[in-house]
Each structure stands twice: as structure tokens, then as C-alpha cells.
N, C-alpha and C positions, 0 to 999 in steps of 0.2 A: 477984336474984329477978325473974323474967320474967311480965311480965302474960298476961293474958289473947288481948291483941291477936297477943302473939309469939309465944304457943302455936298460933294458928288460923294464922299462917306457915308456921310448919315443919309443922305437920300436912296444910297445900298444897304444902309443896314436898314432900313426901313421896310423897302420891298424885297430883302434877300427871303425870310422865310415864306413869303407867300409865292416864289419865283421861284423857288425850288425843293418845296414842299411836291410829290408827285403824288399823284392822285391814287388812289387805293383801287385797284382793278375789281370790276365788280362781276362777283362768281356766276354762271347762270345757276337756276333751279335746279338744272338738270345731275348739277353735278355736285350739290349741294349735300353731299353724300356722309354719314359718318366716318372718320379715315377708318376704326378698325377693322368697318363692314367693307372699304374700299381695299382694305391692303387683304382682307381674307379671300375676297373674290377674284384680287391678283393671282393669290398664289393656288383660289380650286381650280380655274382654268389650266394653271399652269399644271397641276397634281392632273389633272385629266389628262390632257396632254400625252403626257409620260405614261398616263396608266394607259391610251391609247398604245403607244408605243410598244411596251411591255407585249398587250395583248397579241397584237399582231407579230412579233419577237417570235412568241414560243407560239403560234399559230400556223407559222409556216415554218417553224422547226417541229412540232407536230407530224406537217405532211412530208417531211423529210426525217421523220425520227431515226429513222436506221443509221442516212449520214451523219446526222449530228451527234447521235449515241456514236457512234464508229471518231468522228474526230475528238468528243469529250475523252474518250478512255486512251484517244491517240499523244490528246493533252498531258492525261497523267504518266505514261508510259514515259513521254518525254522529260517531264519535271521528277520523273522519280532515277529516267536512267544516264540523263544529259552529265550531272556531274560524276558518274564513273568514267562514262565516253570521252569527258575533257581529262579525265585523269588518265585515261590508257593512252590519249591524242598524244599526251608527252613522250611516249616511247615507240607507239606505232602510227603506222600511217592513221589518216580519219576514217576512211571508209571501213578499215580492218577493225580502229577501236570504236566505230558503232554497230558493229559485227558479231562481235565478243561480246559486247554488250547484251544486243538484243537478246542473241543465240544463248549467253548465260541464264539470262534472268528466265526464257522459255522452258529451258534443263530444268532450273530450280524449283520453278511450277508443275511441270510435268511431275519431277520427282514427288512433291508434295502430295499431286492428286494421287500418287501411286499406293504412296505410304495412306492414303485415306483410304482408297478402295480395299486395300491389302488387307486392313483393320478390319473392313465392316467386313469381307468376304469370309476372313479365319473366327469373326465372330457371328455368324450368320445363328449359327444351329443353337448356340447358348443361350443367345437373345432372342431367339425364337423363345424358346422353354421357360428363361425369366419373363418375358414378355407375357407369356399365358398366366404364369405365377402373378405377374404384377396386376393383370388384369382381375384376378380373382382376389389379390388384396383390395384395391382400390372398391370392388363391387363389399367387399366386407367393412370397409371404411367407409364407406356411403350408406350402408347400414345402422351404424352407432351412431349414438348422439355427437354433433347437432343436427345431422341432416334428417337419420332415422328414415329412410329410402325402405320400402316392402321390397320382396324378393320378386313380387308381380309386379312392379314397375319399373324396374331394373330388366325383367322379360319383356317387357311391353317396348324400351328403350331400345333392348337390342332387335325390337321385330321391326319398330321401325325404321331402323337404320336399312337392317336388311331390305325393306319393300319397298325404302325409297333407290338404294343401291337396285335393286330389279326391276324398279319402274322406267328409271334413264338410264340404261344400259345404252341407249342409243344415240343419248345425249351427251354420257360418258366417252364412250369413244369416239364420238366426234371430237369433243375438247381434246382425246387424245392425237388424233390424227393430225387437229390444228396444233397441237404441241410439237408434232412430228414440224411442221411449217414455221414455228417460231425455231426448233432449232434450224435449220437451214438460213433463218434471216441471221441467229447469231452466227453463224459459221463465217458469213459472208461479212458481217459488222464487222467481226474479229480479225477479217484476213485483210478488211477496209483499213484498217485501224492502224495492225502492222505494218504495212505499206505506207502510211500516212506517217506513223512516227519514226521509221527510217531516214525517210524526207526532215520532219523535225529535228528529230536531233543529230543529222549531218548538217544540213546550212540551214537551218531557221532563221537565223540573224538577217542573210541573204534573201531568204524569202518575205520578210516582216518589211525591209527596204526596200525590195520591189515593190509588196502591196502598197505602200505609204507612197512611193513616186509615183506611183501609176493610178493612183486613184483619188490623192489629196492632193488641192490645189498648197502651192509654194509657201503660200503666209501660213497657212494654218498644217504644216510639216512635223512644226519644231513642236510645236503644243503639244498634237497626236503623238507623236514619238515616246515626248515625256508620258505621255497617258498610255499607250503601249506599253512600256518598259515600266511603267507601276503597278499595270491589271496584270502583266506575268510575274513581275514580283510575289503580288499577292496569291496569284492562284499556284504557283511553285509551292510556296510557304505552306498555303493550306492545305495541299495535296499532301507533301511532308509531314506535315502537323497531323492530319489527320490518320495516317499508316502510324508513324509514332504510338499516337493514343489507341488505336485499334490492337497495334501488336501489343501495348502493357495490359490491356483490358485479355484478350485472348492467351495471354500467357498466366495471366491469374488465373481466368478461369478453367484453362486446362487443369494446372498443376491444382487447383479445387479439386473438382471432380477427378483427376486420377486419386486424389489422397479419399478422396470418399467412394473410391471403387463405383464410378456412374459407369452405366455403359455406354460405347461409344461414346467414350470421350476427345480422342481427337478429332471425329468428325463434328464434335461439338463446337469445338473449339475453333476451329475452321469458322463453321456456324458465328460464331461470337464476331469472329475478325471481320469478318467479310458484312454482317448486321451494323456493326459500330461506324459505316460510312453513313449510316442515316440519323443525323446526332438527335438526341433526346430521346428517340424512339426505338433505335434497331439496336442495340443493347436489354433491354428489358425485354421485348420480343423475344431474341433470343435465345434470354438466360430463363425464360417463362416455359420456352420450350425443352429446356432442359433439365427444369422444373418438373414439366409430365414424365421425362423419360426417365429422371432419378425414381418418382411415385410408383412408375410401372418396375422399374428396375431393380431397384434399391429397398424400396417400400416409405410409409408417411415420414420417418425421422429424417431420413437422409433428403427428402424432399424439401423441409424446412428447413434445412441447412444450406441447402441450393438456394431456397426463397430469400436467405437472411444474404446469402453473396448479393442477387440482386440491390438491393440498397446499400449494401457497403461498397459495393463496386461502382454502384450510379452516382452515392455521392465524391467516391476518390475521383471519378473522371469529371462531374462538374464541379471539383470545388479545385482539385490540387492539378490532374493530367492537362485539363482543356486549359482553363487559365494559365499555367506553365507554358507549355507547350505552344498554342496557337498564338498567345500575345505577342510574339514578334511579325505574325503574318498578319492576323487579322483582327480587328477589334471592334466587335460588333457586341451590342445587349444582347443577352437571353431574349429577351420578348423578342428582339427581330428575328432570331435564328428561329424561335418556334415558329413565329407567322410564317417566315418564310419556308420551313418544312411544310406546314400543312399548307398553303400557296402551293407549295410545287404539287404533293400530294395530291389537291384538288385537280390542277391542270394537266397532271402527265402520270399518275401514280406513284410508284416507287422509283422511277428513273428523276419524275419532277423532283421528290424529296430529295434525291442524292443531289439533281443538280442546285437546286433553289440557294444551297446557305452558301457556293464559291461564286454563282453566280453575281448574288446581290455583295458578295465581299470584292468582286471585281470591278461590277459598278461600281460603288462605295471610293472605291481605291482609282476608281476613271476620273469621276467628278474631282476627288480631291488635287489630281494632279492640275486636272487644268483649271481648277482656280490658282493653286500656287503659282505665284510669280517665277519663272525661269531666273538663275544669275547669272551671271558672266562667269565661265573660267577664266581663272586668273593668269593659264599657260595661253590657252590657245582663241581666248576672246568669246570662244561660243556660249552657249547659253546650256546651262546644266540647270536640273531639277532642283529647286531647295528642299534640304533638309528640314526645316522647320515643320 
């Protein structure tokens, strides 16, 4: 005989699963959506978004190019001169060792252009004279098979060179006069620039901490900070990284062409160094143009020996210099780097392509930080970047 207690059991297990069974919510139509079309259309909004962003970015860095060019090269000035300045800070005052600093590394450029112009001036009259010789090679090499070029088409070649040269004479010196106008905007970028990195690499730290109190609210400091202090990580690094690889690229291909007697060869070289900030692209360039000047200079053999550097030099720098070298700064695919040269390329020319591959490697290195969880220091409680 079953009490009371064991009757109120089973008459719970009886109604428990229908009493707590909960009802299956029922989805509208509307939203009855495939997930993989729902999570795609999450994230094109979200890719719009940002491409909005982007656009407007370099839109009104467009109608401000002078300043922004003037602070970009004020960026590298600093990330290439900040660690001598903290090396001289140990013996002299600060303002003296960013002084020495700036005032050195001015000398050693000066000096540089000196020794270029010095070249091409004491080679002016020789390279004239090979240059006519080279010309009258190249017109006999364009004669033989495969090209097989008449001797009246090659006069036809040069006539119209010449009558489109007489037709824009007016148009010509216009470009030139506005060339006379781009220099004055560099002069003034350049003096923009120095001024600016002064200020950087005497208190930048000071300045980074004022922008961050005076413009981020309180909660969201510590985050920016860490994302700060990773985008200059990264674009130090690749500033670095990138002079690195330019200068072993520029010193091969100096001591090439002196060993192959090219002319003007240091101002070649130059040429190399100063190309190799536009990665994939301003190497080849380059070494293509030093390609014609060996042709004219030199004649066909020594040209194809210039030709054959190109590809030995394009692949030591993307397979052994750039890998080496930049993996501690930055790590991005090939594919990004290319879209993003020809990205910048499309949007700003040749300033976009130099900026496009630190840019997106600074981004890159923004996002990562403020995902990363901040830890605790273990001295002072605060919250440090993870390593991970």
C-alpha cells in the first residue's frame, strides 16, 4: 500500500516531461534564411564598411598629399634615426643627441648626392660620345635578324620622334614650368618633414600620450595604447627592413655594373636603392633601365648580362632578402603585397605604391592587437600586450 508521499511521485513523473518540455520557438519566414548566405551577407556589409572607410582615408589624404607625404617620410626619418638619438641620449643631452643625429644623417646625404653629381658631371663628354656609339649599335642591332628593322623605318622612327618633340614644344614646357612648381611643393614637404621629425624623435612618447588622453575616452586607452605601440612596432620594422633590402639589392647591383664597366654606374645604383621602396615593381624597373643604358653604353652582350642580374637579383630578394629580413616586422602573403601595390598605385600613383604595403602592414598589426587579450603585469598589475 503506497502512501501519499509516492502517489505525489508518480503523478510528477507523469506530468514532468510535458511540464517541462518548452516549446520550440517558431522562426518567421522572413528570416528563414540559409546560415551560409546569412553569415556572408554579415561579413559584405561589414567588408563595405571598411572599404567605405579606406576610401574616404586616402581621400582626404589625397587633398592634403603634401602634409601627409611630409609626415610619412617624417615617420621614416624617425624610425630609421630614433635608435642612434637614444644611443647618443646616453652621453649627451636629448636635444644635442637629436641634433647630431638629424644634422649627421643630412652630411651623409648631401655627401652622397655630391659624389653622384661629381660622376655624371666628370662623365658628361664620354657618355655623350658612347651614347652616340650606342645609338648607332642598337640601330644595327635592330637591323639583324629577328627584328630585321629597314634603314627607312628606323628614319621614319627618328622623324617622328622629332615632329612630335616640335609639335608640343608648348606643351613640353609647360610640364616643365609645372615641374619647376612640384619642386617648390618638394622643398617645402622636405622642410615640413624635418621639422616634424625633430618633434618625433625628441618626445614622441610624450606626444602619442597626449594624443591618446585628449582624444580617447578612459575605457578604451589601454586597448589604443596597445594598438599604437604594435602599428609602430610594425612600421619601424618595415621601414628597417625595407633600407636593409634596398641597400643589399643596390650594392649588388653597383659592384655588377662597375665589374661590367656600365656607365654611370653609381648613379645607377642610387636608381636601384631608392626604386626597391616599391616592392615587386621598382627593382625591375630599375634594373630594366639600366638594361638600356648598358645597350647604349656597353653594347647587346653586356646588356644581357644586366638582363640576367635582373632575375637573379629579383629572385634573391623574394625568396632569401625579403623573407629574412622583413619576417620579424611584417607578415603578410605575396598576393596581399601585390594587390596592395597596385591599390595604392591606382589611388595615388607612385607615392600610393610606396605607401599601400606599411600601410596595410600597420593596419594588420592595429587589428591584431586589439583582438589580443591584454595580461596582467606581474610587478605593477597593469595590463601588458600578449605575446602570443
Amino acid at each position: 500500500m503506497r502512501g501519499p508521499l509516492a502517489r505525489n511521485r508518480t503523478a510528477y513523473a507523469a506530468v514532468r516531461p510535458s511540464a517541462l518540455t518548452r516549446p520550440t520557438p517558431r522562426i518567421p519566414v522572413t528570416e528563414r534564411v540559409v546560415p551560409w548566405l546569412r553569415i556572408s551577407a554579415a561579413y559584405a556589409w561589414r567588408l563595405i564598411l571598411v572599404g567605405i572607410v579606406v576610401y574616404g582615408v586616402f581621400g582626404i589624404l589625397g587633398r592634403f598629399q603634401l602634409i601627409a607625404v611630409a609626415l610619412f617620410l617624417a615617420l621614416i626619418v624617425t624610425a630609421l634615426l630614433r635608435p642612434p638619438a637614444d644611443l647618443l641620449n646616453r652621453v649627451l643631452p636629448r636635444p644635442l643627441s637629436v641634433a647630431v643625429a638629424l644634422l649627421g644623417s643630412l652630411l651623409a646625404l648631401l655627401t652622397l648626392l655630391a659624389l653622384v653629381g661629381n660622376a655624371v658631371a666628370g662623365e658628361s663628354a664620354r657618355l655623350a660620345d658612347e651614347f652616340r656609339g650606342g645609338v648607332h649599335r642598337i640601330e644595327e642591332w635592330l637591323r639583324r635578324p629577328p627584328l630585321r628593322l629597314s634603314a627607312g623605318k628606323l628614319s621614319d622612327l627618328q622623324r617622328q620622334v622629332t615632329d612630335y618633340v616640335t609639335a608640343h614644344q608648348a606643351g613640353l614646357l609647360s610640364s616643365a614650368i609645372s615641374g619647376l612648381g612640384r619642386v617648390v611643393e618638394l622643398v617645402t614637404g622636405g622642410a615640413l618633414a624635418l621639422f616634424a621629425s625633430v618633434f618625433f624623435i625628441h618626445s614622441g612618447e610624450r606626444l602619442w600620450s597626449w594624443l591618446r588622453d585628449q582624444v580617447l575616452p578612459v575605457g578604451a586607452r589601454t586597448a589604443w595604447d596597445r594598438a599604437g605601440r604594435a602599428a609602430w612596432r610594425t612600421f619601424s620594422g618595415y621601414t628597417r627592413g625595407i633600407i636593409i633590402v634596398s641597400a643589399a639589392n643596390a650594392v649588388l647591383v653597383g659592384v655588377a655594373l662597375s665589374v661590367l664597366r656600365v656607365p654611370l654606374a653609381l648613379p645607377l645604383t642610387l636608381l636601384v636603392f631608392f626604386a626597391s621602396f616599391v616592392p615587386l615593381v621598382g627593382s625591375p624597373v630599375a634594373l630594366a633601365v639600366a638594361t638600356v643604358v648598358a645597350l647604349a653604353g656597353r653594347g647587346p652582350l653586356t646588356a644581357v648580362v644586366v638582363l640576367a642580374l635582373i632575375v637573379v637579383i629579383g629572385q634573391l630578394e623574394g625568396h632569401v632578402l625579403h623573407p629574412v629580413v622583413m619576417s620579424w616586422a611584417v607578415r603578410l602573403h605575396p598576393l596581399v603585397v601585390a594587390v596592395s601595390v597596385i591599390a595604392g598605385s591606382i589611388v595615388a600613383g607612385v607615392i600610393g605604391a610606396i605607401v599601400a604595403v606599411p600601410f596595410v602592414s600597420v593596419a594588420w598589426a592595429v587589428l591584431g592587437a586589439l583582438r589580443s587579450p591584454a595580461e596582467p603585469d606581474p610587478n605593477t598589475g597593469s595590463p601588458v600586450p600578449s605575446n602570443r
